[in-house]
C-alpha positions, 0 to 999 in steps of 0.5 A, a space after each residue: 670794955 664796951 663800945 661807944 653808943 650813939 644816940 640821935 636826939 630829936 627836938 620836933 617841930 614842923 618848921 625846924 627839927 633840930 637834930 643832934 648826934 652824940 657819942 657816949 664812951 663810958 662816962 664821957 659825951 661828945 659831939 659827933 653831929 648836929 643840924 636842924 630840918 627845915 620846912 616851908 609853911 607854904 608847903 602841904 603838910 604832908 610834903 613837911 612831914 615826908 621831908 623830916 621823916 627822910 632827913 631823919 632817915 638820911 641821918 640815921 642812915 649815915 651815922 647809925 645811933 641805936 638809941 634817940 632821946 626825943 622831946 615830948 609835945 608841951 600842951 600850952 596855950 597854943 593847941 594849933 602849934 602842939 598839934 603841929 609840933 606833934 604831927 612833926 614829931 610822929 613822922 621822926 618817930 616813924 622814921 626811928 622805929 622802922 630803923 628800930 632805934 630804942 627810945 626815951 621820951 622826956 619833957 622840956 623840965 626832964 631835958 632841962 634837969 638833965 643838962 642845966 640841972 634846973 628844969 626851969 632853965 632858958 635856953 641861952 643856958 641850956 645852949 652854954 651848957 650843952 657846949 660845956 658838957 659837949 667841950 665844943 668851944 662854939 653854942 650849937 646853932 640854931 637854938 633846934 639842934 643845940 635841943 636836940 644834943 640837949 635830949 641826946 644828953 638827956 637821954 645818955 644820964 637817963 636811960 640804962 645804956 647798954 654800955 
């Protein structure tokens, strides 16, 4: 019988990364953490960028997943907030690569299929659903980390796990 795997899933952003840890044990997924890194504007973006690849470090380093499920940037109207979003999710991808994470990138639509089974899903379903399949009897908070365990999930029903 195989071991459980856990995957880190990540819903990058300069202001808020959420983060989300899951435990998958053959068919079934649980919750094992989830939190949300946040940055001030008034910082220099370096500054910004350090402090999620270093909590996204800490939390790899604490909880050791072997897998991240990461949402990929969405190139809507606002260029300045996708670059920003991408600058974001680079320096986390940074901090899994060098702890040599395996990764699966998914849009907000493939996230949003994989969990609510409707890529056009809001976010308050996508929160209740989360719970659901998590069994948590709480909406994880905020709307950042509950992405995140989102594309953990994702993840976990899309990638050929080793388990």
């Amino acid at each position: 019988m195989a071991a459980p795997i856990i995957i880190l899933g990540i819903d990058p952003g300069l202001a808020n990364t959420g983060w989300g840890l899951v435990e998958k044990d053959a068919s079934k997924l649980r919750a094992l953490a989830y939190g949300c890194i946040t940055t001030a504007a008034s910082e220099d973006t370096a500054f910004r960028l350090k402090t999620i690849h270093d909590e996204i470090s800490a939390v790899i380093e604490r909880y050791h997943p072997c897998e991240l499920g990461i949402e990929s940037v969405f190139f809507g109207a606002n260029s300045k907030s996708a670059m920003a979003t991408g600058q974001a999710r680079g320096a986390a991808l940074v901090a899994v690569a060098t702890m040599q994470l395996g990764v699966g990138e998914y849009s907000p639509r493939q996230i949003k299929q994989a969990v609510v089974g409707n890529g056009s899903a809001d976010k308050e379903q996508v929160q209740y659903m989360v719970s659901r399949i998590l069994g948590l009897d709480h909406t994880p908070s905020p709307d950042h980390a509950a992405d995140a365990l989102a594309a953990a999930i994702c993840h976990a029903h899309l990638c050929n796990l080793r388990i």
